[in-house]
Structures are given as structure tokens and as C-alpha cells.
PyMOL Python script that loads the backbone (N, CA, C, O; Angstrom):
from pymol import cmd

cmd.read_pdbstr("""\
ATOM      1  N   UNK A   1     -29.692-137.985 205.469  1.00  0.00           N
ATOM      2  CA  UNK A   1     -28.679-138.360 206.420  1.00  0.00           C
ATOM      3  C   UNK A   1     -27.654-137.241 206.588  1.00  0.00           C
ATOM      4  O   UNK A   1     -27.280-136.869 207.701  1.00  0.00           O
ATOM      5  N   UNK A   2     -27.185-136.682 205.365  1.00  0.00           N
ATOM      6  CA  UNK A   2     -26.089-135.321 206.036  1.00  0.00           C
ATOM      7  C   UNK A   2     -27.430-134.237 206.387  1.00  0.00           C
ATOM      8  O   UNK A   2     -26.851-133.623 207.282  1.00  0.00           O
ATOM      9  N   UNK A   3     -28.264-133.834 206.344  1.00  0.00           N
ATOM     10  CA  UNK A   3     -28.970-133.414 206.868  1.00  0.00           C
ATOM     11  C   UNK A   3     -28.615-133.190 208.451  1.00  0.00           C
ATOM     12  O   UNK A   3     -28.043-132.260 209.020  1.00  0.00           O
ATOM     13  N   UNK A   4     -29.342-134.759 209.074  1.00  0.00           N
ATOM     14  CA  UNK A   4     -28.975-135.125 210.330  1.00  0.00           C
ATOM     15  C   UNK A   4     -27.563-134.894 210.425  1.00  0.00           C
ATOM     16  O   UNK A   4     -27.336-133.905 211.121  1.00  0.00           O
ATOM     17  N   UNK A   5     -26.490-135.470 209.960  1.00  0.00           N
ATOM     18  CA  UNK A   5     -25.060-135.119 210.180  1.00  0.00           C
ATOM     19  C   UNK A   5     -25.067-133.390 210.762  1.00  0.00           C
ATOM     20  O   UNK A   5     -25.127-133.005 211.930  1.00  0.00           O
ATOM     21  N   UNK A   6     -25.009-132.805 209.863  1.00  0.00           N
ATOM     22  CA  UNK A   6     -25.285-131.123 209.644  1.00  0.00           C
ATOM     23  C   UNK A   6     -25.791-130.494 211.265  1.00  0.00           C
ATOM     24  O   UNK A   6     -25.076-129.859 212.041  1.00  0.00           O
ATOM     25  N   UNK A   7     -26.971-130.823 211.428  1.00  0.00           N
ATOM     26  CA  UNK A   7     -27.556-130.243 212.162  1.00  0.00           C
ATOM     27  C   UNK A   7     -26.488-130.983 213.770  1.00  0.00           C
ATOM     28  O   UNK A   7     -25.980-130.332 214.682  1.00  0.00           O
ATOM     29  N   UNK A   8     -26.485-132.237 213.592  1.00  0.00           N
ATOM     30  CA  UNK A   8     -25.827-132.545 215.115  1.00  0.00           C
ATOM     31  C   UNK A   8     -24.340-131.801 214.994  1.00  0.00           C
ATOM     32  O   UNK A   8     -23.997-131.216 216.022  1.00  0.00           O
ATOM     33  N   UNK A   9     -23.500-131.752 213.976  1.00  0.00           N
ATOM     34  CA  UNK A   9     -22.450-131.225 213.928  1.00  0.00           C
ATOM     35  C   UNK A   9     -22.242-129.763 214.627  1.00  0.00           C
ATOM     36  O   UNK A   9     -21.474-129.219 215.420  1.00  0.00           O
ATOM     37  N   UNK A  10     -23.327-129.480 213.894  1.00  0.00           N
ATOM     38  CA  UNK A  10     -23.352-128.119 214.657  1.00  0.00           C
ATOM     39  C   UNK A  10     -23.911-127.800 216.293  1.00  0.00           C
ATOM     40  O   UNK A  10     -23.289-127.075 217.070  1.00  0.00           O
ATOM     41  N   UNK A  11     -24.960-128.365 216.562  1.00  0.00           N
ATOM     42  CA  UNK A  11     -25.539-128.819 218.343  1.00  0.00           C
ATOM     43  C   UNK A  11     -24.258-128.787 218.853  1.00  0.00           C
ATOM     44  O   UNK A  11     -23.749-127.962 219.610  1.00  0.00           O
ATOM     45  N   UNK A  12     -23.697-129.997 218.241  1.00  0.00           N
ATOM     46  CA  UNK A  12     -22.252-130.129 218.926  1.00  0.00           C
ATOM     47  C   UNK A  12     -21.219-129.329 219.099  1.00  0.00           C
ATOM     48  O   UNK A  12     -20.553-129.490 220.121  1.00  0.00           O
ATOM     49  N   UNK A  13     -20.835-128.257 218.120  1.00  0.00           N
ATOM     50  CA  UNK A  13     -20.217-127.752 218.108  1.00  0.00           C
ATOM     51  C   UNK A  13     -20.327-125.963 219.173  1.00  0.00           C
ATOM     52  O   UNK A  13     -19.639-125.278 219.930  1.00  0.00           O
ATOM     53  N   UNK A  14     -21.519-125.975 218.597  1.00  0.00           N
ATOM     54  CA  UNK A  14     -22.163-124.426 219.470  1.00  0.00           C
ATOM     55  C   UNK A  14     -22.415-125.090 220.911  1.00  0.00           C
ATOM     56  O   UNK A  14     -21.816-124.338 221.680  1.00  0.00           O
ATOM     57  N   UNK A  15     -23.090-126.280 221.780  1.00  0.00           N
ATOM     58  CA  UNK A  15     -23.313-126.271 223.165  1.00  0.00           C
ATOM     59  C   UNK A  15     -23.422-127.511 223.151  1.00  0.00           C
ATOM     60  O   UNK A  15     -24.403-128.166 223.502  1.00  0.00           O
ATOM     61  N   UNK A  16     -21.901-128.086 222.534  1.00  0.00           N
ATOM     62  CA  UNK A  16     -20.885-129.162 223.239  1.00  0.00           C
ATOM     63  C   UNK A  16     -20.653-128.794 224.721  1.00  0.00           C
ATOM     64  O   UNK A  16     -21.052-129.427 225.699  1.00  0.00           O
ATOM     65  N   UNK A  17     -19.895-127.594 224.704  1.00  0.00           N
ATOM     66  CA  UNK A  17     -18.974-127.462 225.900  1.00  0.00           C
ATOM     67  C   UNK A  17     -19.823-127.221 227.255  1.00  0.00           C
ATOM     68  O   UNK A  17     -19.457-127.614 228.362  1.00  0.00           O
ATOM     69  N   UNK A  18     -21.000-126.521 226.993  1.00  0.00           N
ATOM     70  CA  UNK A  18     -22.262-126.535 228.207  1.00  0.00           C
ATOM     71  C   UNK A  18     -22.546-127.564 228.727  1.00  0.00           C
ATOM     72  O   UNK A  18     -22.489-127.734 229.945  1.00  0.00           O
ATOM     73  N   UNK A  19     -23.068-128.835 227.507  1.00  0.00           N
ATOM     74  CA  UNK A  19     -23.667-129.952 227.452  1.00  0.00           C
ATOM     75  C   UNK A  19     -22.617-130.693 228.484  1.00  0.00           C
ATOM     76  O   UNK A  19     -22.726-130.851 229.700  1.00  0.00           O
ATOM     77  N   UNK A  20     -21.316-131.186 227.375  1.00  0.00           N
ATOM     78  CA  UNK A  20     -20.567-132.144 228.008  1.00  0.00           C
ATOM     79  C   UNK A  20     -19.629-131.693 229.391  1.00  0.00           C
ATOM     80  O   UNK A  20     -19.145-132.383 230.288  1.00  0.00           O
ATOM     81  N   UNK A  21     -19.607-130.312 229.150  1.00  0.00           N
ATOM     82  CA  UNK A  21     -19.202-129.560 230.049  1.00  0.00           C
ATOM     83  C   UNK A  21     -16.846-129.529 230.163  1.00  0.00           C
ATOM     84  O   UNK A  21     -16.072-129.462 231.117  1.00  0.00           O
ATOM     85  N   UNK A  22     -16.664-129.613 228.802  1.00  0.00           N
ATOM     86  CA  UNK A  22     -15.116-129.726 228.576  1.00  0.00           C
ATOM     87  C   UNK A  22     -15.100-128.000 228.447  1.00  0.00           C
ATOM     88  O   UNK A  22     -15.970-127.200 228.106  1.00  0.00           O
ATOM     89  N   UNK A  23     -13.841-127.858 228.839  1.00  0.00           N
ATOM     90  CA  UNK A  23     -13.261-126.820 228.774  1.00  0.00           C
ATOM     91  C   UNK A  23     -12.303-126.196 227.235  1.00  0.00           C
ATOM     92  O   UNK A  23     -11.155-126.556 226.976  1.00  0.00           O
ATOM     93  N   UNK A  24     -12.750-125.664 226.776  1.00  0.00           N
ATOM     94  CA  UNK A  24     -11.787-125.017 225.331  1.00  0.00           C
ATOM     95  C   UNK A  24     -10.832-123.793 225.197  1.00  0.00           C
ATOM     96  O   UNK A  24     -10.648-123.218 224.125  1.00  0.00           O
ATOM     97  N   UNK A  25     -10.265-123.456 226.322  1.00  0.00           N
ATOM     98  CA  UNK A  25      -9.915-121.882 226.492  1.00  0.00           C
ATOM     99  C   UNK A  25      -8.756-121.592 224.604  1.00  0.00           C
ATOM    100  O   UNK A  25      -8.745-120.513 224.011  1.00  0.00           O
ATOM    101  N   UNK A  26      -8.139-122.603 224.219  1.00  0.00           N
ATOM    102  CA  UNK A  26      -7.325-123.133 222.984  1.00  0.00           C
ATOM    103  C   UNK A  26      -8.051-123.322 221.783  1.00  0.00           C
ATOM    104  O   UNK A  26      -7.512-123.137 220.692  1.00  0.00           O
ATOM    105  N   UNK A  27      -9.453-123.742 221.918  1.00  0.00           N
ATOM    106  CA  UNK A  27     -10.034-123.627 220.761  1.00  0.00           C
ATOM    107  C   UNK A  27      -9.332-125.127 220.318  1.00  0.00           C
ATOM    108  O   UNK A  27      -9.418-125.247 219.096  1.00  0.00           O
ATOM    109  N   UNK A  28      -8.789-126.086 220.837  1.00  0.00           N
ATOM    110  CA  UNK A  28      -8.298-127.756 220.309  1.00  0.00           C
ATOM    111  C   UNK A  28      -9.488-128.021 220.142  1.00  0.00           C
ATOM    112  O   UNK A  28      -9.649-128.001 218.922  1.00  0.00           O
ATOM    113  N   UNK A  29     -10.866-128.370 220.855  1.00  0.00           N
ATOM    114  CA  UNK A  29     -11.504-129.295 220.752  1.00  0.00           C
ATOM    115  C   UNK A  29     -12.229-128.813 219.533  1.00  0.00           C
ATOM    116  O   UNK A  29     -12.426-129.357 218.447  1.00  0.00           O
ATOM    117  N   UNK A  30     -12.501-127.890 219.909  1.00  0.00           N
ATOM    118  CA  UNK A  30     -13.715-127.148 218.456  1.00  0.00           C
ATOM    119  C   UNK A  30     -12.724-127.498 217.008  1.00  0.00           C
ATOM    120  O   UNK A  30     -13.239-127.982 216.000  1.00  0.00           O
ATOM    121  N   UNK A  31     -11.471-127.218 217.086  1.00  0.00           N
ATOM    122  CA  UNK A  31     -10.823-127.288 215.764  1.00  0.00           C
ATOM    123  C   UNK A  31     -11.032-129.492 215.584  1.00  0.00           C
ATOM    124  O   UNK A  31     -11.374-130.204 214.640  1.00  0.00           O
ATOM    125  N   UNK A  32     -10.746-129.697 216.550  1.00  0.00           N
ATOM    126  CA  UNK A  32     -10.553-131.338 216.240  1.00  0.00           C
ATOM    127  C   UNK A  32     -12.019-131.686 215.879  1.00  0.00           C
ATOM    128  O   UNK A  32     -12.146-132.556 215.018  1.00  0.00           O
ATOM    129  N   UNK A  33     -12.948-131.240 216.309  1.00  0.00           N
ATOM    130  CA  UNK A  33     -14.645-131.438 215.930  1.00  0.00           C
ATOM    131  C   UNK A  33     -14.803-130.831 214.256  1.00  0.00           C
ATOM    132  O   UNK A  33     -15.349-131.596 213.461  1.00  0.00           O
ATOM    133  N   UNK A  34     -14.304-129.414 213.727  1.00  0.00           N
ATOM    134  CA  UNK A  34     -14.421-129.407 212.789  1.00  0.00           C
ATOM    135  C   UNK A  34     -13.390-130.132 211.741  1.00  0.00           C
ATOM    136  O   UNK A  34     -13.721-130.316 210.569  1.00  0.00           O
ATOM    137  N   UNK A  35     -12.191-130.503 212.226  1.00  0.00           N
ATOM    138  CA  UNK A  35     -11.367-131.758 211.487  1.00  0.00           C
ATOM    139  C   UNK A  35     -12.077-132.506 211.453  1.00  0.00           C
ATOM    140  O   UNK A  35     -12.558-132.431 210.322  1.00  0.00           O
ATOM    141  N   UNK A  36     -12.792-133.700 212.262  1.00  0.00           N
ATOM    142  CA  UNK A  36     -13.610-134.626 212.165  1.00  0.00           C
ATOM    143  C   UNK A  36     -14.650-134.805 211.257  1.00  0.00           C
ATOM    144  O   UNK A  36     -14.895-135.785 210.553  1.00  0.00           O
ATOM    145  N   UNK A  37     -15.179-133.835 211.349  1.00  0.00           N
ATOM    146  CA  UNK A  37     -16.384-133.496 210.252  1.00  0.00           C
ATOM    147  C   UNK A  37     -16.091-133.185 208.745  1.00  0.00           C
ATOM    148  O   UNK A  37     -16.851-133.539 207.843  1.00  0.00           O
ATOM    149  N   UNK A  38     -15.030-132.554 208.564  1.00  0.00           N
ATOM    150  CA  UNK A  38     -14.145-131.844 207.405  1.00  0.00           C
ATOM    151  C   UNK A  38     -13.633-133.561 206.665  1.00  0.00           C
ATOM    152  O   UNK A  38     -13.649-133.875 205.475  1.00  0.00           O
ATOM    153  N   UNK A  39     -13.332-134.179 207.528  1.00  0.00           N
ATOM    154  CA  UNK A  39     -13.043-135.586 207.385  1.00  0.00           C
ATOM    155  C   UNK A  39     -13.787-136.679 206.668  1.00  0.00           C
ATOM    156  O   UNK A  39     -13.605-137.405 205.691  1.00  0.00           O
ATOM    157  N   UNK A  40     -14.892-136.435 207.770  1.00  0.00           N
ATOM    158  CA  UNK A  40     -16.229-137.276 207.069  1.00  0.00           C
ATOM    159  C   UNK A  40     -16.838-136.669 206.100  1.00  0.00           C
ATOM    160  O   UNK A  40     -17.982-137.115 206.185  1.00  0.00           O
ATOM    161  N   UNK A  41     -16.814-135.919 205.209  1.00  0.00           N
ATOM    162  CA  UNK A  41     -17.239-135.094 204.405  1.00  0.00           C
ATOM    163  C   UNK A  41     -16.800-135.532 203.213  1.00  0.00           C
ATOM    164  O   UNK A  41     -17.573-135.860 202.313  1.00  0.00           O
ATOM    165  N   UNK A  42     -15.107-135.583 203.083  1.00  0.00           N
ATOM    166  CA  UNK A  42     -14.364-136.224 202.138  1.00  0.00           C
ATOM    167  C   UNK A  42     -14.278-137.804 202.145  1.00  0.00           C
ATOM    168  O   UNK A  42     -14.392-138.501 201.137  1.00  0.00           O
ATOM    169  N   UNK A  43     -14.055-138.276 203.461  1.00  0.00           N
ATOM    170  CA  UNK A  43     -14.347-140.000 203.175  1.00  0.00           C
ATOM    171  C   UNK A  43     -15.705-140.315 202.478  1.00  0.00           C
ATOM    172  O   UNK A  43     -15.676-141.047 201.490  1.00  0.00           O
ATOM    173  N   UNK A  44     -17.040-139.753 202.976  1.00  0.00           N
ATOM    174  CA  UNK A  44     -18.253-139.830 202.566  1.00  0.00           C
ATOM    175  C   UNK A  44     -18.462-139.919 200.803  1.00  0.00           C
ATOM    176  O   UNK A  44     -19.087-140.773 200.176  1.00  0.00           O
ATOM    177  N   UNK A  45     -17.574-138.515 200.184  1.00  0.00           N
ATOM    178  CA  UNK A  45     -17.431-138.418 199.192  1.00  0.00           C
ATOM    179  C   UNK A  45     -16.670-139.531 198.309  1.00  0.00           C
ATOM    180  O   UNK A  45     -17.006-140.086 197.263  1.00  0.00           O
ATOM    181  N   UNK A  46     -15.782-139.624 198.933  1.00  0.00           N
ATOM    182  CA  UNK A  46     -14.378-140.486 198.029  1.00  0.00           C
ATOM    183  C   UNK A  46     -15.588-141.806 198.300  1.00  0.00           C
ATOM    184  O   UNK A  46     -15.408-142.814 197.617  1.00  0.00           O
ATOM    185  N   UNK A  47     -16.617-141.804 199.132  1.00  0.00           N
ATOM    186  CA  UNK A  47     -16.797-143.926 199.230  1.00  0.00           C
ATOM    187  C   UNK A  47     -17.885-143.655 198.152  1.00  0.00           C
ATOM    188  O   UNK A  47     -18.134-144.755 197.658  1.00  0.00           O
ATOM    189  N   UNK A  48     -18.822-142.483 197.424  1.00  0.00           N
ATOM    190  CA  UNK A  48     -20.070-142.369 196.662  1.00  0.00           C
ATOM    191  C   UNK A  48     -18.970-142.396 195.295  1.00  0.00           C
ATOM    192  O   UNK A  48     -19.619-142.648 194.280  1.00  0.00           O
ATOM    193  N   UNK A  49     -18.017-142.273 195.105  1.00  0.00           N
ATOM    194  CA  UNK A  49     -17.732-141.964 193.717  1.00  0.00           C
ATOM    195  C   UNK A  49     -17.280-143.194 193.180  1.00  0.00           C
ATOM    196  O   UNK A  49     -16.951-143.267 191.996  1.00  0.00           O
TER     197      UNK A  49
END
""", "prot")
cmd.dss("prot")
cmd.show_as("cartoon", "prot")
cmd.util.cbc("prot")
cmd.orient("prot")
């Protein structure tokens, strides 16, 4: 499953902006995508222990 996580995180992150077609000239969205993930990483953790 982080496997899958991993790999879409990244799809998403490299040709999000093609795909969905949002604009980043600020670099917000990419930083809020890797917050998100940076996020689920540690909740994921803190719920296995």
C-alpha cells in the first residue's frame, strides 16, 4: 500500500499540473502536495505504533 501511495504521490506531483491543468508559478500547490504526504507519512506511523 505505501508502495501505491509512493508511486501516485509522485504521478501527482511531476504531471499534476499537465494532467489537472492548475497553474504553480509559487510553487503553493507542489509544497501543499508534499505537506500532505509528509503528513500522511507521520499519521500512518503514529496509528501502527
Amino acid at each position: 500500500m505505501a508502495g501505491l501511495a509512493m508511486v501516485l504521490f509522485v504521478a501527482l506531483f511531476a504531471f499534476g499540473a499537465n494532467y489537472f491543468g492548475w497553474e504553480d508559478p509559487g510553487g503553493k500547490v507542489s509544497l501543499s502536495l508534499f505537506a500532505s504526504f509528509l503528513f500522511g507519512i507521520i499519521a500512518g506511523y503514529r496509528v501502527n505504533k
